[in-house]
C-alpha positions as CSV (number, residue, x, y, z in Angstrom):
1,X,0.0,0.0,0.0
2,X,1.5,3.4,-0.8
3,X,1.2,5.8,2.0
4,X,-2.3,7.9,2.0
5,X,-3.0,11.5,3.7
6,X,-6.2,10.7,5.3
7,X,-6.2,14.4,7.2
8,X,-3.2,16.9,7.9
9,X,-0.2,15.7,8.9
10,X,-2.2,12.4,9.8
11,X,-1.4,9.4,7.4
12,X,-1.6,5.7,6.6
13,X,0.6,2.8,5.1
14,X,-0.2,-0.4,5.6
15,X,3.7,-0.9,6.2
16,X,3.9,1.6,9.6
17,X,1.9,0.2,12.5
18,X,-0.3,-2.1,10.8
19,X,-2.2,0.3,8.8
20,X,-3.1,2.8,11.6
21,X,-2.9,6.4,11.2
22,X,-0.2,8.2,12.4
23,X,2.0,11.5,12.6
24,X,3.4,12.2,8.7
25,X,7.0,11.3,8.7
26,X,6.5,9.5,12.0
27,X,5.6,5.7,13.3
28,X,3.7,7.9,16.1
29,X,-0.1,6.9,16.6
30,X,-2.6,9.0,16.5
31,X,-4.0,7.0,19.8
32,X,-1.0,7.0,21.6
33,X,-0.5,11.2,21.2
34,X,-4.5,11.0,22.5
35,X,-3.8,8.3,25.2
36,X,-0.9,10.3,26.7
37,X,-2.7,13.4,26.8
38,X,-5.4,11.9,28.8
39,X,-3.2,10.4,30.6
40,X,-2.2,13.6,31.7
41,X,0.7,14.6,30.1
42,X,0.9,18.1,29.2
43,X,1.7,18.9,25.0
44,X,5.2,19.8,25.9
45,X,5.6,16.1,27.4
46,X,4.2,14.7,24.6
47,X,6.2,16.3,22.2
48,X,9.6,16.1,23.8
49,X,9.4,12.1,24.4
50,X,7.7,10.9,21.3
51,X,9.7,13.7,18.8
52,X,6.4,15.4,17.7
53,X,5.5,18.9,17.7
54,X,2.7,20.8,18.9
55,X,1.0,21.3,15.7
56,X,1.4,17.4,15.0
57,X,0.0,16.6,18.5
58,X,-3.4,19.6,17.5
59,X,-3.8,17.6,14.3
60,X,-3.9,14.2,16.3
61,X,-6.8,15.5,18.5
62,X,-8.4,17.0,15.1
63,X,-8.8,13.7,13.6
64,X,-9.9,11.9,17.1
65,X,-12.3,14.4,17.2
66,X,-13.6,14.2,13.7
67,X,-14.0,10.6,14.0
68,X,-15.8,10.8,17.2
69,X,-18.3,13.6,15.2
70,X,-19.4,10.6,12.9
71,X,-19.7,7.9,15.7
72,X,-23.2,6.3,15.6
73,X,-23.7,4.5,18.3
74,X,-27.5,2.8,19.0
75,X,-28.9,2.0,22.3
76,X,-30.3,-1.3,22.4
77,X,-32.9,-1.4,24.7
């Protein structure tokens, strides 16, 4: 698979981590930049250990959030 920009500075390759998106340029997740923000690290944290910037870390919570906007989820009663 050739790599594919699926949102800015967020991409995917079936090569890097099993076809998960991650930071352009990167082997980063996207989840793991989320996870260790809510785990409460604070940006600068997160940027220094995993070699991200800011701006990569705003786009990861971008596309979490986008993808959360088009979460259906049905009660089943």
């Amino acid at each position: 698979m050739t790599r594919v920009t699926i949102a800015p500075r967020i991409v995917v390759d079936s090569d890097i981590r099993f076809g998960k998106p991650v930071i352009e340029g990167t082997r980063v997740p996207v989840h793991l930049l989320v996870g260790q923000l809510a785990g409460g690290l604070s940006f600068d944290e997160v940027a220094a250990e995993y070699g991200v910037t800011v701006e990569d870390i705003l786009a990861a919570l971008s596309y979490a959030a986008s993808i959360l906007a088009d979460e259906e989820i049905r009660a089943i009663p």
